[in-house]
C-alpha positions in Angstrom: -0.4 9.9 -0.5 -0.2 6.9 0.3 -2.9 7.3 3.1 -3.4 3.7 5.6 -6.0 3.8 7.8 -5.9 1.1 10.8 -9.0 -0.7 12.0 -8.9 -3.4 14.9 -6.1 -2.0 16.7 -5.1 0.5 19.1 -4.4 4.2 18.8 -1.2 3.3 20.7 -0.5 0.2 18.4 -0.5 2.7 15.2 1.3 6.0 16.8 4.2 2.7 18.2 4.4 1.7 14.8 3.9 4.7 12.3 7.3 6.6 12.3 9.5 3.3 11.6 6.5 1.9 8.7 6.5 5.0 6.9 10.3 5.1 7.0 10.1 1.7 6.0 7.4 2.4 3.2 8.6 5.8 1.8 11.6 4.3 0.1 9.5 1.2 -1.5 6.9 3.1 -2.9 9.4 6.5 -3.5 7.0 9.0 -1.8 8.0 11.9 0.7 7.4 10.9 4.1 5.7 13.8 4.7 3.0 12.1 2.3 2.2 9.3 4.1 -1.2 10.0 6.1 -2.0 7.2 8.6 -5.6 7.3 10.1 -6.6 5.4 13.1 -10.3 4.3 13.1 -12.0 3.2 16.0 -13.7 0.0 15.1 -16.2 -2.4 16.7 -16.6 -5.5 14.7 -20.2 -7.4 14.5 -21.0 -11.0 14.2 -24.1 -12.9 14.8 -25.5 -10.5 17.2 -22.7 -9.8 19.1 -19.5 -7.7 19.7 -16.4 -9.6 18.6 -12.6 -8.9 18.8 -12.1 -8.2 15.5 -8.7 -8.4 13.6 -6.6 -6.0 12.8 -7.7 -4.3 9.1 -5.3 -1.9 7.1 -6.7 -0.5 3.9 -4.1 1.4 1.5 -5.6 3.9 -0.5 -2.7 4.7 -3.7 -1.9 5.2 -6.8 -0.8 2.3 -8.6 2.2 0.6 -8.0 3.6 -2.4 -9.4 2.7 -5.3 -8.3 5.6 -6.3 -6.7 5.8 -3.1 -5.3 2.4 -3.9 -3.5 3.2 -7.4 -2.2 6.3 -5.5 -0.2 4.2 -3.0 1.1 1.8 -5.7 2.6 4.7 -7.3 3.9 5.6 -4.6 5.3 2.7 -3.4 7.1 2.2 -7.0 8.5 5.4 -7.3 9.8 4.8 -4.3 12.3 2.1 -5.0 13.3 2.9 -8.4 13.8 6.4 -7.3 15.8 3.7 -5.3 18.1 0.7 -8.0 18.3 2.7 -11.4 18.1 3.0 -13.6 15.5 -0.4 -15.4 16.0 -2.2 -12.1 14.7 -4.2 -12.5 11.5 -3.6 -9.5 9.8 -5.4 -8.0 6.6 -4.1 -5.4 4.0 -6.3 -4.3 1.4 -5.1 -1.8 -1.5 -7.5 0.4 -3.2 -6.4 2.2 -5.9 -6.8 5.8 -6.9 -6.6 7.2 -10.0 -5.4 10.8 -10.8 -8.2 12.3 -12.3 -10.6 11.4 -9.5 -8.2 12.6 -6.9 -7.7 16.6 -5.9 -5.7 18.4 -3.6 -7.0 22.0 -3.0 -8.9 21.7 -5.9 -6.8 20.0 -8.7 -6.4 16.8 -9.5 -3.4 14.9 -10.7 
């Protein structure tokens, strides 16, 4: 935990990018790296009736942080994907949060 999953951009884009974000991240949000799960989804995104582009879409799925904690994270995550795509990219991070009690791990939760 943390676990990102990619949408909108390439498998290559997130296995380029994952060893230096979660070294990047671990420290920030003081989890193992070994914790860190990044998930690449294949997307196609819809609009009007027909296949668009798309932008690139990272959802976080954690446990709580701070809220400064949050907004680094997001900085974070944008500025490697940016430092892949360009600077033009319009890039979305979305946190959801997880609480303990709903979350197990070989059957217990935290």
């Amino acid at each position: 935990m943390p676990h990102l999953r990619f949408r909108g951009v390439s498998r290559d884009t997130v296995k380029h990018i994952s060893k230096t974000l979660v070294d990047t991240l671990a420290p920030m949000t003081d989890s193992p790296k070994d914790d860190f799960t990044l998930e690449f989804i294949p997307a196609e995104f819809v609009q009007l009736g027909q296949v668009v582009a798309g932008f690139p879409l990272v959802e976080v799925l954690w446990f709580e942080r701070p809220l400064e904690v949050q907004d680094r994270v997001a900085a974070a995550i944008t500025e490697a994907l940016r430092a892949r795509l360009g600077e033009e990219a319009d890039i979305t991070v979305v946190f959801t949060r997880l609480e303990g009690r709903n979350y197990y791990e070989n059957g217990r939760h935290f």
